[in-house]
N, CA, C and O atoms as a DFTB+ gen file, in Angstrom:
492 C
 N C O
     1  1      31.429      63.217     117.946
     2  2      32.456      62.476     117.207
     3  2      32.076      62.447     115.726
     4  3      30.979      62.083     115.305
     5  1      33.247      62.930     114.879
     6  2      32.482      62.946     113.457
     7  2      32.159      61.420     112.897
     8  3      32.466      60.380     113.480
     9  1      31.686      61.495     112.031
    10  2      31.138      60.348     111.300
    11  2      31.757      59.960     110.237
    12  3      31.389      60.691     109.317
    13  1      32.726      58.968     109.770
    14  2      33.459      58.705     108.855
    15  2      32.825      57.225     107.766
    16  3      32.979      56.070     108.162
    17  1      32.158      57.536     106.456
    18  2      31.808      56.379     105.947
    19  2      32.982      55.863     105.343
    20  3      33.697      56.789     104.959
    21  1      33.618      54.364     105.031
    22  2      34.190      53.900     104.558
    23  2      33.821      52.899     103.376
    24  3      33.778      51.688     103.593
    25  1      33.550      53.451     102.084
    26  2      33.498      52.505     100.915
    27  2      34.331      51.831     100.196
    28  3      35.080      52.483      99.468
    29  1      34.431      50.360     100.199
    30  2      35.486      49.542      99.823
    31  2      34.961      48.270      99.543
    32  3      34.167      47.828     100.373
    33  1      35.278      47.445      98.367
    34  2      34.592      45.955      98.010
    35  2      35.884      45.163      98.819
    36  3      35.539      44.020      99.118
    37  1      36.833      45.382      99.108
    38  2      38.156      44.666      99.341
    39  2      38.056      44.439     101.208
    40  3      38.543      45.423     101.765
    41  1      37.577      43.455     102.127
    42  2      37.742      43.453     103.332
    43  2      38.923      43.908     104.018
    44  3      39.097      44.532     105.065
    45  1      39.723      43.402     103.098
    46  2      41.362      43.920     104.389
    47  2      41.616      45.328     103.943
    48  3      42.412      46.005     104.594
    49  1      40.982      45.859     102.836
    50  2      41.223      47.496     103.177
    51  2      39.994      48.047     103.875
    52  3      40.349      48.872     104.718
    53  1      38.560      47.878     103.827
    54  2      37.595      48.357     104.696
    55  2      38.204      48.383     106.560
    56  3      38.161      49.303     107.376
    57  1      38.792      46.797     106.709
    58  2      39.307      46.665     107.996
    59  2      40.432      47.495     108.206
    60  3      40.441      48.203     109.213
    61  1      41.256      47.518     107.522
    62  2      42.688      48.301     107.937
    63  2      42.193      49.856     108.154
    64  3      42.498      50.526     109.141
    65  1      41.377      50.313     107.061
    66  2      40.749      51.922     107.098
    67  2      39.736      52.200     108.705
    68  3      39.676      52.954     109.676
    69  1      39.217      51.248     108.230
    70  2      38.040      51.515     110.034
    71  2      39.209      51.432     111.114
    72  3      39.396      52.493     111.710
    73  1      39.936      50.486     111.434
    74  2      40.815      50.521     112.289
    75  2      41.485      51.714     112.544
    76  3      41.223      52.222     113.635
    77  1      42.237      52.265     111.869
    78  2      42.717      53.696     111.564
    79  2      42.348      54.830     111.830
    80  3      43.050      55.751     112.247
    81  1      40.789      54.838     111.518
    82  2      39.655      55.954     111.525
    83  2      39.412      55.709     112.746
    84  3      39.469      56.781     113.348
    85  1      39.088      54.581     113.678
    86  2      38.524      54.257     114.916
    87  2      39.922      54.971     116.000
    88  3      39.626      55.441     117.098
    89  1      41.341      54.959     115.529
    90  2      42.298      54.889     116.452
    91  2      42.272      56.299     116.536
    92  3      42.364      56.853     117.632
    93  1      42.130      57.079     115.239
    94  2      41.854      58.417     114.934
    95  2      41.048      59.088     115.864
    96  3      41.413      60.254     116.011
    97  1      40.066      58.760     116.554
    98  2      38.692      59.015     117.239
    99  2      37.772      59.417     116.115
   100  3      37.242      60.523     116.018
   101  1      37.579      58.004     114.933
   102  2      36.340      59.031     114.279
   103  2      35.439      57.541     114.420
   104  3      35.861      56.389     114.321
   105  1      34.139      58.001     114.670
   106  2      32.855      56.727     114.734
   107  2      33.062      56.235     112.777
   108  3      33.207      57.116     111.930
   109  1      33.039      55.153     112.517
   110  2      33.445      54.428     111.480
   111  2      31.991      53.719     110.990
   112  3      31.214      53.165     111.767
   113  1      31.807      53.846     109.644
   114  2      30.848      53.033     108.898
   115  2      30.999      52.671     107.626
   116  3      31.307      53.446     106.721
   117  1      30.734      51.164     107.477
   118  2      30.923      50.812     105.966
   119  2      30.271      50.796     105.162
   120  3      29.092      51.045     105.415
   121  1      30.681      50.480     103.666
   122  2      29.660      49.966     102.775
   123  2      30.819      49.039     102.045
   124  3      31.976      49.072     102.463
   125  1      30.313      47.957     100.583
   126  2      30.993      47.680     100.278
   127  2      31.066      47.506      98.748
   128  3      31.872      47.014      97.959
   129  1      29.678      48.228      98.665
   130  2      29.145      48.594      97.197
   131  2      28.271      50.157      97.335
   132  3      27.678      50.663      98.288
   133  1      28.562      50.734      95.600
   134  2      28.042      52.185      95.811
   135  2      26.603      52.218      96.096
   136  3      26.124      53.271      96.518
   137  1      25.815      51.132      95.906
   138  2      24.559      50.829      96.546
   139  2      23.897      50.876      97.796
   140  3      22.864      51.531      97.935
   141  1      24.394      50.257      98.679
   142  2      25.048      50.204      99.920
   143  2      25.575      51.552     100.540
   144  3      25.054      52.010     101.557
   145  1      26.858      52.316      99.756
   146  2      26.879      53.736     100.145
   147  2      26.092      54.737      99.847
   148  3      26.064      55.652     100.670
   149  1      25.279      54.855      98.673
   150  2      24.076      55.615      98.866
   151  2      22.762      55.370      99.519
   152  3      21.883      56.205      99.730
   153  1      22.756      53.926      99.848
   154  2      21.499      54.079     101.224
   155  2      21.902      54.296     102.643
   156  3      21.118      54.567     103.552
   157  1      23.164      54.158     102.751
   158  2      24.201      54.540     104.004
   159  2      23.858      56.061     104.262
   160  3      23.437      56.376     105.376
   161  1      23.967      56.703     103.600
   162  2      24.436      58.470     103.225
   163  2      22.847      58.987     103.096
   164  3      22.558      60.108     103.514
   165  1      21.978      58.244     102.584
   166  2      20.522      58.587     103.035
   167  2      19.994      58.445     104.065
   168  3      19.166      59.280     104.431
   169  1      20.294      57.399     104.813
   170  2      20.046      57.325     106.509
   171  2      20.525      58.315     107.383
   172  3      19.903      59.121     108.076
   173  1      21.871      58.102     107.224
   174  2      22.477      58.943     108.275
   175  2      23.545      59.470     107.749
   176  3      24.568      58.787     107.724
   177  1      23.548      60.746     107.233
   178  2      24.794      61.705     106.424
   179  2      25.614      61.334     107.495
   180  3      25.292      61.092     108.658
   181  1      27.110      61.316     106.768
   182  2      28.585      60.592     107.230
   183  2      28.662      62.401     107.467
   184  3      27.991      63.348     107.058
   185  1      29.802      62.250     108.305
   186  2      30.521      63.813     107.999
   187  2      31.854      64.145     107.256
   188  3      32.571      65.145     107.255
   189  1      31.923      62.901     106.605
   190  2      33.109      62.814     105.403
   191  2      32.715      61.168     105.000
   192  3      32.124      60.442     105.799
   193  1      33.109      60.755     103.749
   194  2      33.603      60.302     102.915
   195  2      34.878      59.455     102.225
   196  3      35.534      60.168     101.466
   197  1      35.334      58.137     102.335
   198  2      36.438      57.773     101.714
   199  2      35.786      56.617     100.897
   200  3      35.259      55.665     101.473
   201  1      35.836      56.726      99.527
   202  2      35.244      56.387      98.274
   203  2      35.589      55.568      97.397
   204  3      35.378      56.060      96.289
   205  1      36.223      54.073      97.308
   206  2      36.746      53.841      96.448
   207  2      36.161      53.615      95.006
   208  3      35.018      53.225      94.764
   209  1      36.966      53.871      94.249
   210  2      36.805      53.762      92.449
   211  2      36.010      53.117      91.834
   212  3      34.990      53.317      91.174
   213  1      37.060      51.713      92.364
   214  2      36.488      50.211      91.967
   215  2      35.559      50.048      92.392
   216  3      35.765      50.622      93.462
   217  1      34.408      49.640      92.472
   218  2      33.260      49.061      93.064
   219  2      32.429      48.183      92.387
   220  3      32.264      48.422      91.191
   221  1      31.953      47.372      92.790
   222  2      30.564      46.545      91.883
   223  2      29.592      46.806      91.826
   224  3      29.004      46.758      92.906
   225  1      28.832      47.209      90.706
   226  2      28.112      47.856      90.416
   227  2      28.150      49.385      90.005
   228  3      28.632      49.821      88.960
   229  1      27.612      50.047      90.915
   230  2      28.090      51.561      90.133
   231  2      29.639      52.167      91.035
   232  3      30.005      51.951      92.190
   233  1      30.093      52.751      90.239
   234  2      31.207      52.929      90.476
   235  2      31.628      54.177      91.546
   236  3      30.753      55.043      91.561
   237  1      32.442      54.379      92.186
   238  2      32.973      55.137      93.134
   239  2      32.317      56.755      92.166
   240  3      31.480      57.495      92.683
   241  1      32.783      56.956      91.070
   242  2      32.516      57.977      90.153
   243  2      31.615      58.397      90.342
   244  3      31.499      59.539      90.788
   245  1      30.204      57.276      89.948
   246  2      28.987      57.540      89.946
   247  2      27.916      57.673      91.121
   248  3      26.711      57.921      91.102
   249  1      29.169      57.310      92.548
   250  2      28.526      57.664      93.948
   251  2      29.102      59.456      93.917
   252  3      28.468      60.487      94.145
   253  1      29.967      59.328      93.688
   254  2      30.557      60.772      93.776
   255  2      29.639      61.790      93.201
   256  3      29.319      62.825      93.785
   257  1      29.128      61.335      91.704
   258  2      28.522      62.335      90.674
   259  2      26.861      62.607      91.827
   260  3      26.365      63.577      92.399
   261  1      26.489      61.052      91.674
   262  2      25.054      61.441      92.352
   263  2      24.934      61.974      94.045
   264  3      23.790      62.262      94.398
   265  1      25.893      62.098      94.951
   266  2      25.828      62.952      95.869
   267  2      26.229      64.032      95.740
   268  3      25.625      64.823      96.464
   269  1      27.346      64.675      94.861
   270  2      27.214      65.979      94.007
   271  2      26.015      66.855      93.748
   272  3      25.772      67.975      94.196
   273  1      25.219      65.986      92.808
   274  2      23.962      66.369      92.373
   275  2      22.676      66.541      92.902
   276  3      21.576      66.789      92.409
   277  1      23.282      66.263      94.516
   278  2      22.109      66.204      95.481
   279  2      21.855      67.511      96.228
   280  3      21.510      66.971      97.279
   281  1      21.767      68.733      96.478
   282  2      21.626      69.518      97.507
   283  2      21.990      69.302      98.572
   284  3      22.865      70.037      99.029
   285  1      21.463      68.217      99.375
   286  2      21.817      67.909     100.561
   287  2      23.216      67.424     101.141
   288  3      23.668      67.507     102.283
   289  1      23.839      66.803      99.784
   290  2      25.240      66.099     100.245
   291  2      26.392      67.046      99.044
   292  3      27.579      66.745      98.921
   293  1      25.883      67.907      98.459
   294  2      26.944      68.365      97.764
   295  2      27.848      68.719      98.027
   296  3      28.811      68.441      97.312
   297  1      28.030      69.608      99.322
   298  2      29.461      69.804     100.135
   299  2      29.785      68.554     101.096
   300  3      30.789      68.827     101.755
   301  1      29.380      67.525     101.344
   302  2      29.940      66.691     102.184
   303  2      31.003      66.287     101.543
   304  3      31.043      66.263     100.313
   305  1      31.949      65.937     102.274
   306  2      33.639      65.932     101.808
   307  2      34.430      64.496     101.619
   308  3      34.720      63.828     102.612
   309  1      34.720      64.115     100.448
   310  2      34.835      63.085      99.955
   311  2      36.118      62.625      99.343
   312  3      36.432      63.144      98.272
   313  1      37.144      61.454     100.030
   314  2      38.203      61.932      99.680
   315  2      38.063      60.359      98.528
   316  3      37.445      59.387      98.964
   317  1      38.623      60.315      97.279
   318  2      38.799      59.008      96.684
   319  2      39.915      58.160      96.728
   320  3      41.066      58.499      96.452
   321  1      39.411      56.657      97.207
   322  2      40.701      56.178      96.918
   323  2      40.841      55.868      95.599
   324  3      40.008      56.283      94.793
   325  1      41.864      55.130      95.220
   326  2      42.205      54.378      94.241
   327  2      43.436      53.605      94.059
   328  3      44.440      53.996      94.653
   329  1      43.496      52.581      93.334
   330  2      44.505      51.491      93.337
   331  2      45.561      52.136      91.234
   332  3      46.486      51.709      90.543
   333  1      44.812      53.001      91.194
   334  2      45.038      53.036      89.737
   335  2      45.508      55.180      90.126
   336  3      44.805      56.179      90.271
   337  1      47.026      54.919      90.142
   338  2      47.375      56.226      90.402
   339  2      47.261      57.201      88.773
   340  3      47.954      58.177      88.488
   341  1      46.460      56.729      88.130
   342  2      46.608      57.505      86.757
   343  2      46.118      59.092      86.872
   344  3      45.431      59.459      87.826
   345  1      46.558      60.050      85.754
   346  2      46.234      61.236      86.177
   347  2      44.963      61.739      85.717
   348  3      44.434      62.722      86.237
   349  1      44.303      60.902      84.466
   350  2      43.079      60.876      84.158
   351  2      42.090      60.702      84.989
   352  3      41.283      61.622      85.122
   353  1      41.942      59.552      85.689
   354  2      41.753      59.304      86.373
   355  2      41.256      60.235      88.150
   356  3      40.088      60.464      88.463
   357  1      42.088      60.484      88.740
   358  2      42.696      61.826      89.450
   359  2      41.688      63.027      88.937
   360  3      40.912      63.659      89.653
   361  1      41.819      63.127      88.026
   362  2      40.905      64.540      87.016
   363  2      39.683      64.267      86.936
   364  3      38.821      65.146      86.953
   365  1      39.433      63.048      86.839
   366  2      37.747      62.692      86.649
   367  2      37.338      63.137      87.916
   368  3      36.418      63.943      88.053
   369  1      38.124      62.541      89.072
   370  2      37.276      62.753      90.292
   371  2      37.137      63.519      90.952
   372  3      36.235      63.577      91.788
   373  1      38.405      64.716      90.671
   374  2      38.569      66.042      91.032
   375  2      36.896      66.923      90.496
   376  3      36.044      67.497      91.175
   377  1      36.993      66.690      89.153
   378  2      36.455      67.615      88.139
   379  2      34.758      67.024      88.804
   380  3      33.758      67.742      88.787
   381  1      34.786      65.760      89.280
   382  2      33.133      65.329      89.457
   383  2      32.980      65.801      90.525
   384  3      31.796      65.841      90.860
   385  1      34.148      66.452      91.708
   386  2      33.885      67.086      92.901
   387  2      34.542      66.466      94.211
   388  3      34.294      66.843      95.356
   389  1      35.270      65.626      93.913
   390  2      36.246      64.714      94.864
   391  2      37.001      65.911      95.998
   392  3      37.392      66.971      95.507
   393  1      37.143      65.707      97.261
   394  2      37.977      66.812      97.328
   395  2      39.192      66.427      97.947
   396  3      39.793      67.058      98.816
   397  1      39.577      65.115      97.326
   398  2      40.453      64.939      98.031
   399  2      40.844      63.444      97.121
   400  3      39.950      62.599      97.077
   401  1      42.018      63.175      96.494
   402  2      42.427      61.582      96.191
   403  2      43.734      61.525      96.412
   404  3      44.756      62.201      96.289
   405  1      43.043      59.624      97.090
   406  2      44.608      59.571      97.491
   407  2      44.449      57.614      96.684
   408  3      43.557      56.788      96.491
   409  1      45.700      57.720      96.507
   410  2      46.177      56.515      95.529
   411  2      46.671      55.297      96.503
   412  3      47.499      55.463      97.399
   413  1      46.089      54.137      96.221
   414  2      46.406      52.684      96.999
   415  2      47.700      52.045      96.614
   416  3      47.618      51.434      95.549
   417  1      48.978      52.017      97.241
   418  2      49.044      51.591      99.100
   419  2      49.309      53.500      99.379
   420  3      50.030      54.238      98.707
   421  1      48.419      53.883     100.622
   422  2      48.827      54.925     100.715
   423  2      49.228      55.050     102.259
   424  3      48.876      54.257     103.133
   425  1      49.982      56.123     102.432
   426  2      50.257      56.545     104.275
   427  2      49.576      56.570     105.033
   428  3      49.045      57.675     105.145
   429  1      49.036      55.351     106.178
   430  2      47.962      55.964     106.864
   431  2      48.203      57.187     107.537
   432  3      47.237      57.940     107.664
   433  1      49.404      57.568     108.037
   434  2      49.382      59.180     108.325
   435  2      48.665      60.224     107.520
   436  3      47.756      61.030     107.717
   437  1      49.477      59.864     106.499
   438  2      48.939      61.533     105.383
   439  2      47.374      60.876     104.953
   440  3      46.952      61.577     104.034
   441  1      46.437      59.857     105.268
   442  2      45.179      59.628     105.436
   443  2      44.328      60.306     106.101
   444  3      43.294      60.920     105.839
   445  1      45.184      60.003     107.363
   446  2      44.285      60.635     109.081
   447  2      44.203      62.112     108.466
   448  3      43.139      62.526     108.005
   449  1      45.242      62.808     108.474
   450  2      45.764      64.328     108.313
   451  2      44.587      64.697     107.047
   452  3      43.863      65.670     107.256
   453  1      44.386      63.838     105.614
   454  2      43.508      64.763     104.967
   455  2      42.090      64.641     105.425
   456  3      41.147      65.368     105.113
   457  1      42.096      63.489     106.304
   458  2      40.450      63.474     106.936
   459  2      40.497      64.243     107.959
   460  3      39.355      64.521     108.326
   461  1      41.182      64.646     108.498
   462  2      41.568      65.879     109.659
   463  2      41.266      67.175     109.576
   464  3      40.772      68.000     110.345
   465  1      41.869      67.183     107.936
   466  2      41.608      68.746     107.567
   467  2      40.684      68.754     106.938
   468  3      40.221      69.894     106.905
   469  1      40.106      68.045     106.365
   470  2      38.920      68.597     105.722
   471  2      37.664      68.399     106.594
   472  3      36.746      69.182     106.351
   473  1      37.480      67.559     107.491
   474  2      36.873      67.881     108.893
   475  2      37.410      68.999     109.490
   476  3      36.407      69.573     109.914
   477  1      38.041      69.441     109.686
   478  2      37.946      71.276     110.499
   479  2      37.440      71.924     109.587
   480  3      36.360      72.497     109.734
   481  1      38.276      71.960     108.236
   482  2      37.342      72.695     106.930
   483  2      35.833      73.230     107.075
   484  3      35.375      74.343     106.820
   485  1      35.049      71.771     107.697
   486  2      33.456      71.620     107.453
   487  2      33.257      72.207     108.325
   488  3      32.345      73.029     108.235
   489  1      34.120      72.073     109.812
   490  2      33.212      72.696     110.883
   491  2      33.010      74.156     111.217
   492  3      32.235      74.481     112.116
């Protein structure tokens, strides 16, 4: 069963996303700071990624940049959320290696589907 981490400071979106991911058949894990998701992702590599922006402390960006920069997690597949549909924005996270953003309130359908495909992608 793949491994889906879920990063989010906001409880009712961590809950609504795990729920989703769980109905999906994917094993579900949180964090709720990028702190938290990079000792998550050092324990036990996720087999994807959903990332949000906002975070306290270091930012969704700067989880993105430093598992980028890692060898070990550079292709692990990372989709971003965000509450801030800007296109700058969008570009930062593309360009830092995102492979995937999707903007808050989004479809949990077209959710499942890009964690779908980019899980077959990997395998």
């Amino acid at each position: 069963m793949a491994k889906v981490l879920v990063v989010d400071d906001e409880p009712n979106i961590v809950l609504s996303i795990e729920f989703l991911m769980q109905q999906a058949g994917f094993d579900v894990v949180t964090a709720e700071d990028g702190e938290s998701a990079l000792e998550s992702v050092a324990e036990t590599p996720p087999d994807l990624i959903l990332l949000d922006i906002s975070l306290p402390g270091i930012s969704g960006f700067d989880v993105l940049e430093q598992l980028r920069n890692d060898p070990r997690h550079a292709r692990l597949p990372i989709i971003m959320l965000t509450a801030h549909g800007r296109e700058v924005e969008k570009e930062k996270g593309l360009a830092l290696g995102a492979d995937e953003y999707v903007t808050k309130p989004f479809s949990t359908q077209a959710l499942v589907e890009k964690v779908k495909s980019l899980l077959v992608e990997d395998a």
